[in-house]
C-alpha positions in Angstrom: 10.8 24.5 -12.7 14.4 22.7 -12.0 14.1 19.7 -13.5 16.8 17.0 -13.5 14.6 13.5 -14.7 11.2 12.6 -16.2 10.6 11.0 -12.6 7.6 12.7 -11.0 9.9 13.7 -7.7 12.6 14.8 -10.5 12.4 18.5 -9.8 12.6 20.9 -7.0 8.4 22.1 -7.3 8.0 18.2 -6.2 10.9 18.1 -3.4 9.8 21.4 -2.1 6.7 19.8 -1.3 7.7 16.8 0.2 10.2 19.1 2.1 6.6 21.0 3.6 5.2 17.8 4.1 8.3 16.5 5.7 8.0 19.4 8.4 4.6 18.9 8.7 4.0 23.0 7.0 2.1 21.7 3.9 -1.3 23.8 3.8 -3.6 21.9 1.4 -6.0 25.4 1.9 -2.9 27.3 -0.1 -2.8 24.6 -2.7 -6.4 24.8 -3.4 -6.3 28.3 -3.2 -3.0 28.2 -5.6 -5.3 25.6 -7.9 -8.0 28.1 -8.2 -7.3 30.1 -11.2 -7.3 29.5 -15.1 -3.8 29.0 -14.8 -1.5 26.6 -13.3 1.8 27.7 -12.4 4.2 25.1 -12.2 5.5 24.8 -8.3 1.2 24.3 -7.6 1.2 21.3 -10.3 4.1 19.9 -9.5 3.4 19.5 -6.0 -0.3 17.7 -6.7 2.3 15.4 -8.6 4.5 14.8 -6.3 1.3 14.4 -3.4 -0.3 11.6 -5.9 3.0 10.0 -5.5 3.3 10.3 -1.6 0.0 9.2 -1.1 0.9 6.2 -3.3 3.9 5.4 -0.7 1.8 6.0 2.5 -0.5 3.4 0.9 2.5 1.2 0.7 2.0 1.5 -2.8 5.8 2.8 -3.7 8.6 2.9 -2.2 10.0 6.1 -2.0 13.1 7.4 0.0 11.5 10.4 1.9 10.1 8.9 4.7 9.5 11.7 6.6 7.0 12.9 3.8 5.3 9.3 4.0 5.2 9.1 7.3 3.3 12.8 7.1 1.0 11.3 4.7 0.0 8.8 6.8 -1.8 11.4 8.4 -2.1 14.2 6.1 -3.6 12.3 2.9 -6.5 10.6 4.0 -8.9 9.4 1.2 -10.5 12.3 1.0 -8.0 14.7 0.2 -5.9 11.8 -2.1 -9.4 12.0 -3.9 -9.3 15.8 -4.0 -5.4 15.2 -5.3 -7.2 13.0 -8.5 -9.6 15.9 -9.4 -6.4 17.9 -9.7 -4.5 15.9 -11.4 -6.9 16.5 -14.8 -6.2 20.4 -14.9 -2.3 19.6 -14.0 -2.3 17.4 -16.9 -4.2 20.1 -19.6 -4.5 23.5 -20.6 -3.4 26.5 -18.6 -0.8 24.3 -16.8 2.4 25.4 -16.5 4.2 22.1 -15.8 2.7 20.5 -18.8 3.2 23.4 -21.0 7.4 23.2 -19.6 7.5 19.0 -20.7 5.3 19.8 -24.5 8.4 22.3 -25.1 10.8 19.7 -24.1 11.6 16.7 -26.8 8.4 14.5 -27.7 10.0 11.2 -26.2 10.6 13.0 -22.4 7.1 14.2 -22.5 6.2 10.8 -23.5 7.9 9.2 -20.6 7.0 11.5 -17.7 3.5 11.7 -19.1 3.6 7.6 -18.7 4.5 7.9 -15.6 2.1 10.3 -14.2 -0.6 8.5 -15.7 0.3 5.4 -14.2 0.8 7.1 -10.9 -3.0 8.5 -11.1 -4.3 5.7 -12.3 -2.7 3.5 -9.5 -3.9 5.8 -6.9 -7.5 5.4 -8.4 -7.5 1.8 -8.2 -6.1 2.2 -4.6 -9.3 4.5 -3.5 -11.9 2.8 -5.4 -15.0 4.1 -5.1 -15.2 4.9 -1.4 -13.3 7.4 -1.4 -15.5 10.6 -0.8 -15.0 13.9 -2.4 -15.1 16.8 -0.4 -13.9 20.7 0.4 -10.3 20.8 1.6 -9.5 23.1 4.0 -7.8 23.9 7.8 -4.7 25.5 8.8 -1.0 24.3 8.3 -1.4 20.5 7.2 -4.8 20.8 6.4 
């Protein structure tokens, strides 16, 4: 994983995605299927990331400088799938995940930081959904 700054969008896994989302090529069938093992790999969790945080935006929640991705997500992440994102985000942030295993080997204070943020992200986008937001299957073709 290329990563430049503790900022959730601060490494390619995250711009990759908003890159598919962008273009409107995201499947959100590959990322589950990508989320479905014991094991994480670190493009898969960075891009749940980096959705929390574009779902934030289209929420008008951030203000982020890919508006191409948050225009996307205007459409793409409806409640249900920024729910599905938050059920995600517990395995991204645990065992058998690559892109937490690559910030515990980095220095104690960046994990700190980026783990701040992430949390803050998730908790925000909780908050945002309430408790309306139903749970459900994700699935489709490209941008489903």
């Amino acid at each position: 994983m290329g990563t430049w700054s503790t900022d959730i969008l601060g490494n390619d896994g995250a711009l990759d995605t908003l890159g598919a989302l962008a273009d409107r090529e995201l499947s959100f069938t590959d990322l589950a299927d990508e989320l479905q093992g014991d094991y994480i790999e670190s493009d898969a969790g960075a891009a749940v990331l980096a959705l929390v945080e574009v779902a934030l935006a289209a929420r008008g929640l951030r203000d982020l400088p890919h508006t191409e991705a948050v225009e996307a997500a205007r459409d793409l992440l409806d409640d249900e799938r920024a729910a599905w994102l938050l059920e995600q985000t517990d395995r991204v942030l645990g065992v058998g995940s690559e892109v937490y295993e690559l910030w515990q080997e980095a220095s104690a204070e960046s994990l700190a930081e980026w783990l701040g943020k992430v949390e803050q992200s998730v908790e925000d986008l909780r908050q945002a959904l309430g408790s309306a937001a139903p749970v459900g299957a994700v699935g489709g073709g490209s941008g489903d």
